[in-house]
C-alpha positions as CSV (number, residue, x, y, z in Angstrom):
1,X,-39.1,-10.6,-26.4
2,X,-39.2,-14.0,-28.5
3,X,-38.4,-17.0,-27.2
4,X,-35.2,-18.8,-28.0
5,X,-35.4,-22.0,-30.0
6,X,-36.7,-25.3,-28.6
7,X,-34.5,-28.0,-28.1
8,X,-34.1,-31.3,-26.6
9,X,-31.7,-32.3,-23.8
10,X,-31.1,-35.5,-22.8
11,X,-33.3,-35.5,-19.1
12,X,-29.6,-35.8,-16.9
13,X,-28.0,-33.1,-18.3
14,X,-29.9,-30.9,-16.7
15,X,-28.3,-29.1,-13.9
16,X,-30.3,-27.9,-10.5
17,X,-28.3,-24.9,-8.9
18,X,-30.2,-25.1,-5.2
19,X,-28.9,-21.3,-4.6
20,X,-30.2,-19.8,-8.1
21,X,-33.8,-21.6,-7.6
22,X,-36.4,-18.9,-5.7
23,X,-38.9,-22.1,-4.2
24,X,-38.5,-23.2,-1.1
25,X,-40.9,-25.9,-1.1
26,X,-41.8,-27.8,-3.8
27,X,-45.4,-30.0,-4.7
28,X,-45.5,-33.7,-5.2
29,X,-48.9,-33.4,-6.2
30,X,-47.9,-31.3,-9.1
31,X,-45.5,-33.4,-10.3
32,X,-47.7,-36.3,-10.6
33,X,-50.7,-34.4,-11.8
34,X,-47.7,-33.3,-14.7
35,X,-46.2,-36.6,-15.0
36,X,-49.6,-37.6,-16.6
37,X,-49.7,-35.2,-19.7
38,X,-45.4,-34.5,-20.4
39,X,-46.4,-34.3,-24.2
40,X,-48.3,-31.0,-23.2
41,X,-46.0,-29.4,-21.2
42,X,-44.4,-26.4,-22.1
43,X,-40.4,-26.6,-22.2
44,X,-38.7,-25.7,-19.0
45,X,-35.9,-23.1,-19.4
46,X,-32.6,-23.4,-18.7
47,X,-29.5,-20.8,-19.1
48,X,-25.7,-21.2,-20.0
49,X,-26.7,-24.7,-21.5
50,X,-28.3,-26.8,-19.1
51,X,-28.6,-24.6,-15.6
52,X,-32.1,-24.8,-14.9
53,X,-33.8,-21.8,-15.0
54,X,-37.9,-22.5,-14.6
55,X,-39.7,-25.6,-14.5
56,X,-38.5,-27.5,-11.7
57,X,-42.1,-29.7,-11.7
58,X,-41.9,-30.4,-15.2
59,X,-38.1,-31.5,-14.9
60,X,-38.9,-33.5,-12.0
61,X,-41.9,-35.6,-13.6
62,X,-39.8,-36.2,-16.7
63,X,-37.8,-37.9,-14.6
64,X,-40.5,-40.1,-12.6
65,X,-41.6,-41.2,-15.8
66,X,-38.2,-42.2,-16.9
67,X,-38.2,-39.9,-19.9
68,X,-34.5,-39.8,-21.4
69,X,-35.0,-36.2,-23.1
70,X,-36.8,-33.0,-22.3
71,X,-37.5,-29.8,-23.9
72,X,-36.0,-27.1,-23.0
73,X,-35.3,-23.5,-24.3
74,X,-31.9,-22.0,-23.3
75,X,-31.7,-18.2,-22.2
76,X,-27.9,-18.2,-23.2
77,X,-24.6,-16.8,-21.0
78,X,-26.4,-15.4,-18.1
79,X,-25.0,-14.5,-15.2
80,X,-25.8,-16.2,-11.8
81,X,-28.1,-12.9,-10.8
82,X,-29.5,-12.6,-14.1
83,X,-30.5,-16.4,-13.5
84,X,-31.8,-15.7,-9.9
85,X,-33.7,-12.7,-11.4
86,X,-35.6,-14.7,-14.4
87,X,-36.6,-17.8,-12.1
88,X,-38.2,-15.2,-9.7
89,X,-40.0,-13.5,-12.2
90,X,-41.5,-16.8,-14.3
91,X,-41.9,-18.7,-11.0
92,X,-44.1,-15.5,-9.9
93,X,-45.9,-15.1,-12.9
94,X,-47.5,-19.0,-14.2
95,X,-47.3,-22.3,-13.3
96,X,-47.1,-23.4,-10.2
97,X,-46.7,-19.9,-8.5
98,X,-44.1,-18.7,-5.4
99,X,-46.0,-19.0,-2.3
100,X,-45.5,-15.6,-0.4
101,X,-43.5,-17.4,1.9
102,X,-41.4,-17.9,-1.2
103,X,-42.0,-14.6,-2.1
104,X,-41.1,-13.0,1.5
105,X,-37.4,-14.9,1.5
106,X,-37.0,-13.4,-2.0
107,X,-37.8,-10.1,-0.9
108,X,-35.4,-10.3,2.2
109,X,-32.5,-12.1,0.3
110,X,-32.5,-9.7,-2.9
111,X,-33.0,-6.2,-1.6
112,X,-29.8,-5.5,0.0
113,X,-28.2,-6.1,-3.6
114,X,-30.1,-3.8,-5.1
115,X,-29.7,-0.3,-5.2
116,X,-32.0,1.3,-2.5
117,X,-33.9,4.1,-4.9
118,X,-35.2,1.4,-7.6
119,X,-35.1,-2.2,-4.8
120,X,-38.6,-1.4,-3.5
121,X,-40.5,-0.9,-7.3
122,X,-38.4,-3.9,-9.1
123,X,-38.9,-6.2,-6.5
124,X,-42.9,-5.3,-6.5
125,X,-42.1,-5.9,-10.2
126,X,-40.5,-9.4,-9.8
127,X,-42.5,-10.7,-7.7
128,X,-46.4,-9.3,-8.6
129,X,-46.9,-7.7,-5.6
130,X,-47.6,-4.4,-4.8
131,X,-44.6,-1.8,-3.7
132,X,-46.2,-2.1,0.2
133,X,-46.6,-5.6,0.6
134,X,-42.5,-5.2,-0.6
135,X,-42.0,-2.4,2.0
136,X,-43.6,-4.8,5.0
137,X,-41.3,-7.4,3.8
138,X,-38.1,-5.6,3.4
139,X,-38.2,-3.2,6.6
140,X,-35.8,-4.7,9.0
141,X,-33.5,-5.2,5.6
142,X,-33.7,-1.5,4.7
143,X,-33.3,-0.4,8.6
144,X,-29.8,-3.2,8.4
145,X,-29.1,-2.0,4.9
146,X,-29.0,1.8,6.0
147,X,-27.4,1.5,9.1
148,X,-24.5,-0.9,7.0
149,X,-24.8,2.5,4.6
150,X,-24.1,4.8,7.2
151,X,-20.9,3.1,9.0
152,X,-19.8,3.2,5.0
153,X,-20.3,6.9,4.7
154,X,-18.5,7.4,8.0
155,X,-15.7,5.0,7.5
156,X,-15.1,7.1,4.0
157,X,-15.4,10.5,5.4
158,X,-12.7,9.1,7.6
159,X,-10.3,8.3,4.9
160,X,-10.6,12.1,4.4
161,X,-12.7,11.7,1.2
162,X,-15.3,14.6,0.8
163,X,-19.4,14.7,1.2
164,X,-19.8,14.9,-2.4
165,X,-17.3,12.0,-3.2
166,X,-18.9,9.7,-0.8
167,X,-22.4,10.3,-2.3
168,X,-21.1,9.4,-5.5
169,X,-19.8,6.3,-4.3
170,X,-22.7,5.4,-2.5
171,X,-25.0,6.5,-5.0
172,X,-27.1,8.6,-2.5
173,X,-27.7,12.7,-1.8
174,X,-25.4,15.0,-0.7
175,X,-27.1,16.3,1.5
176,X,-28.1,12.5,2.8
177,X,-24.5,12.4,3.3
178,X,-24.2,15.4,5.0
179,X,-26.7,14.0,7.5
180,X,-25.3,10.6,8.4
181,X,-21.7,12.1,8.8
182,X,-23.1,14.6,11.2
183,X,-24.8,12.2,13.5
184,X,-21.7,10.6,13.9
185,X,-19.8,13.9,14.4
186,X,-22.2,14.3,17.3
187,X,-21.4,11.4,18.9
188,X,-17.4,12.6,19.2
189,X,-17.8,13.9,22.2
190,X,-18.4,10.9,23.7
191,X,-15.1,10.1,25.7
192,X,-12.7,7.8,24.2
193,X,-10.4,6.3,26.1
194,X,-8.0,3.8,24.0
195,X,-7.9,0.4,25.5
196,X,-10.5,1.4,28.4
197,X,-12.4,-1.4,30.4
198,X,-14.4,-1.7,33.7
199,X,-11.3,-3.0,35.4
200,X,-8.7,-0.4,33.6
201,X,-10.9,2.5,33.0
202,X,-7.5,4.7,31.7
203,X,-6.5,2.0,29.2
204,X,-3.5,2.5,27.4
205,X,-3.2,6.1,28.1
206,X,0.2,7.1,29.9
207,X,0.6,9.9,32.3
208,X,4.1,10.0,32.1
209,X,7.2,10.8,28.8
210,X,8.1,7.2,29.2
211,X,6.1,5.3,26.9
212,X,6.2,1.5,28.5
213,X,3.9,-1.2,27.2
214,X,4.0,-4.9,28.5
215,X,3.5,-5.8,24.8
216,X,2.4,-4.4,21.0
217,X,-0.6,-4.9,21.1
218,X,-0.9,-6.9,17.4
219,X,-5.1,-7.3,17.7
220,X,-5.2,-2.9,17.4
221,X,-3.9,-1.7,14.6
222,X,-1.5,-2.4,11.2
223,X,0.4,-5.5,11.2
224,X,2.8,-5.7,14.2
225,X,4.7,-8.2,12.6
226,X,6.0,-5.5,9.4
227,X,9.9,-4.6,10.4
228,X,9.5,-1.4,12.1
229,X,5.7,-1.1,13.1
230,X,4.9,1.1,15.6
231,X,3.1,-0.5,18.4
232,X,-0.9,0.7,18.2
233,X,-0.7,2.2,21.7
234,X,2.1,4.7,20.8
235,X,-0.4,5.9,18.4
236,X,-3.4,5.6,21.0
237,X,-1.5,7.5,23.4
238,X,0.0,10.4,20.3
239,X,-3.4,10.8,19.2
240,X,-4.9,11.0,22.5
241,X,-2.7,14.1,24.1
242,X,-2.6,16.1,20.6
243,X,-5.9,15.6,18.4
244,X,-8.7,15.8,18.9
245,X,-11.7,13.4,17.6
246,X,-12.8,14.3,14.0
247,X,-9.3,16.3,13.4
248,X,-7.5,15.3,10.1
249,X,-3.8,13.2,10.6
250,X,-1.2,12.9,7.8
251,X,1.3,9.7,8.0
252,X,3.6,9.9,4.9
253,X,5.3,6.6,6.0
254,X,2.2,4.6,6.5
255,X,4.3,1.0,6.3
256,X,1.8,-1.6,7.2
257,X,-1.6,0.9,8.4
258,X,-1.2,1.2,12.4
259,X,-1.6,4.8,11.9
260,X,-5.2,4.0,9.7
261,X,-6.4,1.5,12.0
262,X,-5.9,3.3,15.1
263,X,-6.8,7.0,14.0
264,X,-10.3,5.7,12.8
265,X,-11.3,3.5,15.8
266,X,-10.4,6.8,17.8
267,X,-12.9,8.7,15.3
268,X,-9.7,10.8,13.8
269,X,-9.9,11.3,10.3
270,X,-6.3,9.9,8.4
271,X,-4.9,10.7,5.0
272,X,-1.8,7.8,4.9
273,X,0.7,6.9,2.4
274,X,3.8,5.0,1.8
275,X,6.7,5.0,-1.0
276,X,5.0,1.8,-2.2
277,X,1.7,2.2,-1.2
278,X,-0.8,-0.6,0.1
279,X,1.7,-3.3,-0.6
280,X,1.8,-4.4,3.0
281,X,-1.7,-3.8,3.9
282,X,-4.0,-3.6,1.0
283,X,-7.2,-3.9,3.1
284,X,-6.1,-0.5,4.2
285,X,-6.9,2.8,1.8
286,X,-2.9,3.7,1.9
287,X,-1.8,5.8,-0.9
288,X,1.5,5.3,-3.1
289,X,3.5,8.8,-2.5
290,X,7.1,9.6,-2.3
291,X,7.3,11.6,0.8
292,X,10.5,13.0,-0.6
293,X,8.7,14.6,-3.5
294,X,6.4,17.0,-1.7
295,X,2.8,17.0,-0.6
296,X,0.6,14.8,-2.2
297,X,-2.3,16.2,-4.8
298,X,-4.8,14.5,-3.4
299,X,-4.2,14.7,0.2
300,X,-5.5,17.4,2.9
301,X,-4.5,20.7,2.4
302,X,-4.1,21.0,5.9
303,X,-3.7,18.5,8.8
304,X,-3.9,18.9,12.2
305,X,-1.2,16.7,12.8
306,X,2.0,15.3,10.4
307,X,2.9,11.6,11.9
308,X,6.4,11.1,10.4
309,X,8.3,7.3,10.8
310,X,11.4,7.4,8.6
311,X,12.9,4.0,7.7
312,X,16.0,4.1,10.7
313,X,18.5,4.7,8.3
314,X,20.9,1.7,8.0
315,X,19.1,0.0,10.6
316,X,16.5,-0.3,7.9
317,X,19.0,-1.2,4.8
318,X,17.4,-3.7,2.9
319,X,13.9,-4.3,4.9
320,X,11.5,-2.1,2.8
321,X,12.0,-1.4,-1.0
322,X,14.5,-0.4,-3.5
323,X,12.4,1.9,-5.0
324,X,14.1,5.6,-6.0
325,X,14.2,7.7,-2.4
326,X,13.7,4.7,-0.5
327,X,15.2,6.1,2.7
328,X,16.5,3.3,4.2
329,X,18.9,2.5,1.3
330,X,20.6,6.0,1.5
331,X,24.0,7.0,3.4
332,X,23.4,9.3,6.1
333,X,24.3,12.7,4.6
334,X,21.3,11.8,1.8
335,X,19.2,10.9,4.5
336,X,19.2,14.1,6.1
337,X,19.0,15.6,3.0
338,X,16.1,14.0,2.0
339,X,14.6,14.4,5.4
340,X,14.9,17.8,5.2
341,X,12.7,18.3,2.0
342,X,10.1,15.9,3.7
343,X,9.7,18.2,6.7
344,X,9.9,21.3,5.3
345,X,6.8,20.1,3.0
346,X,4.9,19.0,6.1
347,X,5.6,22.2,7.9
348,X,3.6,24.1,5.1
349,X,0.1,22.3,5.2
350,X,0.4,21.8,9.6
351,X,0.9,23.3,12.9
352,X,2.0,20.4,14.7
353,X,4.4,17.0,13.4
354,X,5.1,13.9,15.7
355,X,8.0,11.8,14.4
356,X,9.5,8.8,16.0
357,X,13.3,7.7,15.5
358,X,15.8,5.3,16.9
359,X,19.1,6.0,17.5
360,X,21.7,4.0,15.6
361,X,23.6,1.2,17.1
362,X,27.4,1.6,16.2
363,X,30.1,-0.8,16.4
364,X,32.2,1.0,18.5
365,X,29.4,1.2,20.7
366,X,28.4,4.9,20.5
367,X,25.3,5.2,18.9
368,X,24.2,8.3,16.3
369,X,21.1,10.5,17.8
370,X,19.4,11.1,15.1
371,X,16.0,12.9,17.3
372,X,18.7,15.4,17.8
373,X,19.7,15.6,14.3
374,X,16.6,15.7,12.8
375,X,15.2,18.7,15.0
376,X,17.4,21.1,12.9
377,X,15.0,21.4,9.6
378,X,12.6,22.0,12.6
379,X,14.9,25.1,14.5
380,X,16.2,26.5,11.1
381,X,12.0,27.3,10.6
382,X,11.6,28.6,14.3
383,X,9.6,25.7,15.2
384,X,9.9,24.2,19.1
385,X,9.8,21.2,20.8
386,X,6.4,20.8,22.5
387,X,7.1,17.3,23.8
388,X,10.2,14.5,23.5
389,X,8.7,11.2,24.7
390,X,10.8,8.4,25.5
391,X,9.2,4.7,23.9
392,X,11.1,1.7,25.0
393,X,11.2,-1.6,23.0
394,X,8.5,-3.8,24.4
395,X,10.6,-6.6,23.2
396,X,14.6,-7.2,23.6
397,X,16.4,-5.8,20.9
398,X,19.3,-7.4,21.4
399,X,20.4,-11.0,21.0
400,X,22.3,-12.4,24.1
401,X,25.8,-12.6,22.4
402,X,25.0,-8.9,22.1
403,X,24.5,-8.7,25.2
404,X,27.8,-10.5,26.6
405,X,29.7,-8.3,24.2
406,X,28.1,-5.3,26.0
407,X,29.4,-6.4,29.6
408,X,32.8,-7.6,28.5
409,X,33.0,-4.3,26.8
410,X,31.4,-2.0,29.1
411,X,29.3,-0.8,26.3
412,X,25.4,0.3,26.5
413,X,22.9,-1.1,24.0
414,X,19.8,1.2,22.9
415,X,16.3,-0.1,23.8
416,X,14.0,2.7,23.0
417,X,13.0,5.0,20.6
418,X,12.3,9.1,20.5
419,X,8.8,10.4,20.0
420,X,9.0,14.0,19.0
421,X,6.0,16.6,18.9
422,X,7.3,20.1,17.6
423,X,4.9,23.0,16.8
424,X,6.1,26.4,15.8
């Protein structure tokens, strides 16, 4: 590969990147033995124009001896690996070379870049070594680099993507794959209790159909401040009595992610979507899908479980989107109607589907039940209730002018929400 052309630079143009330079230490000795014979030197190199690339001792005794300009040849639009990479492999090759200190940080700071098949050989490569001296180097950053590979593969077969997709992500094996995942799998069985510690060793869990929690717990799952997030520990607990760890769960209102977050951290595999997709939470893998519109292509066939948390009807008018179907933004015949098609679809690819539903709040001070209303898709397909669970608010609902209106009027306000589990 030829050179590019020599050119001259005046001396403080020259640009030293500390992160794209390989050497740690540098020789003064060098640089004055250099300082003495500049005329002979060869150019340093430099890329994107004055980035210096090689040649640090020669740059630096240009500039003890006061010289205004300097050589250099220029290696062009490089990125700031391909920079990295070239100053490795001239610094290891003439000159003053990497010591294999040098050499050793190299090793460690480049391989878990690299892709794992080919890091060992180029780096042996770079550096002019040989592939075992690279090994010794590199072993506690292939042991991190695998683990970091393996809690990948796991947290993808999670998000219900297949062996063979995740090795193609990855770039590893099949049956590789297959391997990692089932070590995991193995370690299921260990008991997970949701919010277990020495001094509450049940956690969360409740052990009665009144779902009470002193607060939302915003540090477990989604984002608790999203209107209408359900609280991670209704999930804990839903997840808990009716799955079991590595079973797949369906949530085709995903809103803001509780459902991911907490379905994964209790080793369930999810599948979640919302009418506009991750716009809430795009950390999270939440597919766009109008739940209206059937099952989605690319989710599970089959789920063990269908989570289901309708925008509330009007209580929801205007919070979410004004996408087509948007639930919240329909009258209450539509919603029913649209409800319908969503649970018929669901009843096709499971056995069991949760949903969760507050009543409505009227202004006469009766309230419309929708659990009630939305069981009958259910009963019309001989399905049963297996469980209706009563969740409290852990917050006041209510403002306190609501409140006075309540006891002047001898009215009731709701504070709690219906969690139903129907199976057929």
């Amino acid at each position: 590969m030829t050179e590019p052309t020599v050119m001259t630079l005046p001396i403080d143009q020259i640009r030293y990147v500390k992160e794209l330079q390989p050497r740690i230490d540098v020789s003064d000795a060098t640089i004055e033995q250099y300082r003495t014979a500049l005329d002979k030197l060869p150019p340093v190199v430099v890329a994107r124009g004055s980035i210096l690339v090689d040649g640090y001792h020669r740059w630096q005794a240009h500039l003890r001896e006061g010289a205004g300009f300097i050589d250099v040849v220029d290696l062009g639009n490089l990125t700031d690996d391909e920079i990295f990479r070239e100053a490795v492999v001239r610094n290891a090759a003439h000159g003053r070379q990497l010591s294999l200190t040098d050499k050793r940080k190299i090793a460690e700071r480049s391989y878990e870049k690299m892709a794992p098949a080919t890091a060992v050989a180029e780096l042996a490569e770079w550096l002019a070594v040989d592939e075992r001296t690279v090994q010794r180097w590199t072993k506690d950053a292939r042991a991190a680099q695998k683990e970091a590979r393996q809690a990948q593969a796991w947290d993808l077969w999670l998000d219900c993507l297949t062996q063979e997709q995740i090795a193609e992500r990855l770039g590893e094996k099949q049956p590789t794959i297959s391997r990692w995942v089932d070590m995991q799998k193995n370690k299921l069985s260990e008991l997970h209790i949701p919010g277990a510690t020495d001094e509450k060793p049940w956690g969360n869990v409740q052990h009665f159909d009144v779902w009470s929690f002193p607060t939302t717990g915003r540090e477990s799952g989604g984002q608790q401040s999203y209107f209408g997030a359900v609280p991670p520990q209704v999930m804990e607990n839903l997840l808990w009595f009716f799955t079991e760890p590595g079973q797949t769960v369906v949530d085709l209102f995903a809103g803001s992610g509780t459902t991911v977050d907490v379905a994964k951290a209790m080793g369930r595999r999810v599948w979640a979507a919302d009418i506009r997709g991750d716009h809430y939470s795009p950390h999270l893998p939440i597919h766009q899908h109008d739940a209206t519109t059937g099952w989605p292509a690319d989710a599970p066939r089959k789920a063990d479980l269908v989570f289901l948390d309708p925008p509330y009807w009007r209580q929801a008018a205007g919070r979410y989107s004004t996408e087509p179907n948007e639930l919240a933004e329909m009258d209450l015949a539509a919603f029913y109607a649209a409800w319908r098609s969503v649970t018929k679809t669901a009843m096709e690819h499971t056995d069991r589907v949760a949903y969760i539903i507050s009543p409505t709040q009227n202004d006469d001070g009766t309230v419309t039940d929708h659990a009630t209303d939305m069981l009958r898709p259910f009963i019309d397909e001989g399905w049963r209730v297996e469980r209706r669970i009563i969740v409290p608010y852990s917050t006041q609902q209510a403002t306190g002018q609501q409140v006075t209106w309540a006891r002047e009027n001898r009215r009731m306000l709701k504070l709690y929400r219906d969690l139903v589990v129907l199976a057929p």
